[in-house]
C-alpha positions, 0 to 999 in steps of 0.5 A: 789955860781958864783954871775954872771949868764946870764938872763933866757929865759922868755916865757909866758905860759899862759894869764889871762886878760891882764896878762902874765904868765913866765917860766923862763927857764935855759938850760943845755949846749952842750946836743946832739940833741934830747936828753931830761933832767930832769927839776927842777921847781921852785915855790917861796913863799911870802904868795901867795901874794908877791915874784917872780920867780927870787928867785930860779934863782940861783937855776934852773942856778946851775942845768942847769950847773948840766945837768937838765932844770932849771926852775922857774914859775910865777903865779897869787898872791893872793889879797884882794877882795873876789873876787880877785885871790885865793889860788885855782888861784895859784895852778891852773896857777902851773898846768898850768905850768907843762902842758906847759912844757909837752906839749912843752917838746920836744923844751924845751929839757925836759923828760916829766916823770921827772919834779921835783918841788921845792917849799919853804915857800907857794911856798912849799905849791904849791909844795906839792900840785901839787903832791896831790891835785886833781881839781883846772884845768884851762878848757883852758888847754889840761886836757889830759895832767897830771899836777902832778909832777914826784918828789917834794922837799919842803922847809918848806911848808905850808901843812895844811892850816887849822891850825892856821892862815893860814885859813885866807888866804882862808877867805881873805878880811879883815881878813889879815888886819894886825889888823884884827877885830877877827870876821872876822877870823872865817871860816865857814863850806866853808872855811874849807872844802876849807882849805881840799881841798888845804891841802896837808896833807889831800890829802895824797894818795898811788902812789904820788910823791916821796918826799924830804922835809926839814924844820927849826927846828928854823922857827917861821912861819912855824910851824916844826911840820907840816912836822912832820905830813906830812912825817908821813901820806905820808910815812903811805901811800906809798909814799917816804919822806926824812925828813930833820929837819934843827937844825939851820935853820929858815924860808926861808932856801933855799932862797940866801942872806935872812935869811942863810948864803952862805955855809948853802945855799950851804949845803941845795942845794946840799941835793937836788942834792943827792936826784936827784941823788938818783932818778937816774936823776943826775950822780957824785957828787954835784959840788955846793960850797960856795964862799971864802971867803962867797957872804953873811951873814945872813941876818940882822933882 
């Protein structure tokens, strides 16, 4: 992977109070006039309360240089109070995303009908739910305008945020205290049927999105198990789901110099460039190759 890449163009597509939201947008070089490109969008994880979009600008640069919009998002974190940014907030500024880039689409060089997202982590869960999960709009923006995704690539995504402790996340207030008292770790009624709602596996549907999604065989934060389930129920529907069980892999896989080495990176982006490719939207071969001798190591935990 080239170390040295030039800055985005950052535009804010959206204000909440006194915050500004980015696309960070990488374009392809020397496309004729008028011509549109697929886009590639990518969402970062950090537990929908931490982490940036510079993340996946490694990625969206790589695709930029492959023909595509490069693109990677903001979007509001979620915080402690309860009545603070939720999970719901967090999907709903990603809707707000992808309208914008439909709606901007011809000065931005995009073809409206094929945007993909990528997604890792909770950013995966964003992802997948941008392609299932109905609601969670911002009145403000043009609801005319579709919000879903044309493909979706998801890196060991959150799916079901029923399970486990990732309930928790919708309960919020104290119950993310690192040493949380267990009484307040008890969703109610609410919460779970919030939890549904924001589930991607249990909003499964005929006619999404087709899908690759890759998980880590070794990750001890999320569970594989919930992509098991998930390809299942979404390949029951219908709907297309390459599934990519990582024998090797941890959490994070997809990120650069965090938890993967550089050729292990490499290999997994260049599976999503043959998945774009299998989608018809990329022509030749993935031109990605590792550094020699390699930018980085695994991270050192």
């Amino acid at each position: 992977m080239t170390p040295g890449r030039p800055a985005p163009e950052s535009i804010v597509f959206k204000r909440v109070g006194e915050q500004e939201l980015m696309i960070h947008v990488y374009r392809p070089a020397n496309v004729p006039t008028g011509e549109r490109r697929p886009a590639l969008v990518g969402i970062h994880g950090g537990a929908w309360r931490a982490g940036g979009a510079d993340v996946f600008f490694p990625h969206a640069a790589y695709f930029a240089a492959r023909g595509f919009v490069g693109v990677s998002i903001d979007y509001r974190l979620l915080t402690q109070p309860l009545d603070g940014v939720s999970m719901g907030d967090c999907l709903t500024d990603c809707k707000s995303a992808i309208r914008y880039l439909r709606a901007h689409a011809a000065e931005l060089g995009i073809d409206p009908a094929r945007i993909a997202v990528i997604g890792d982590s909770a950013g995966g869960h964003l992802a997948a739910a941008l392609g299932t999960v109905p609601g969670f709009d911002d009145p403000a923006d043009d609801l005319a305008i579709n919000a879903t995704p044309d493909a979706m690539i998801l890196c060991n995504p959150i799916v079901d945020v029923t399970e486990g402790g990732w309930i928790n996340f919708i309960i919020r207030g104290p119950s993310l205290d690192k040493k949380a008292d267990p009484s307040t770790q008890i969703p109610t009624p609410a919460h779970l049927e919030l939890g549904r709602q924001l589930s991607p596996l249990h909003q499964v549907r005929a006619g999404q999105p087709p899908a690759l999604l890759m998980h880590g065989l070794k990750d001890r934060i999320v569970t594989p198990e919930q992509a098991r389930q998930f390809d299942a129920a979404y390949r029951a529907a219908g709907n297309r789901c390459d599934l990519v069980l990582l024998p090797d892999a941890s959490h994070a896989f997809i990120m650069t110099k965090y938890r993967a080495t550089e050729p292990e990176v490499v290999a997994d982006i260049r599976r999503v460039d043959e998945f774009l490719i299998s989608l018809g939207w990329l022509a030749g071969p993935p031109t990605l190759t590792s550094s020699e001798p390699p930018a980085w190591t695994k991270k050192k935990k």
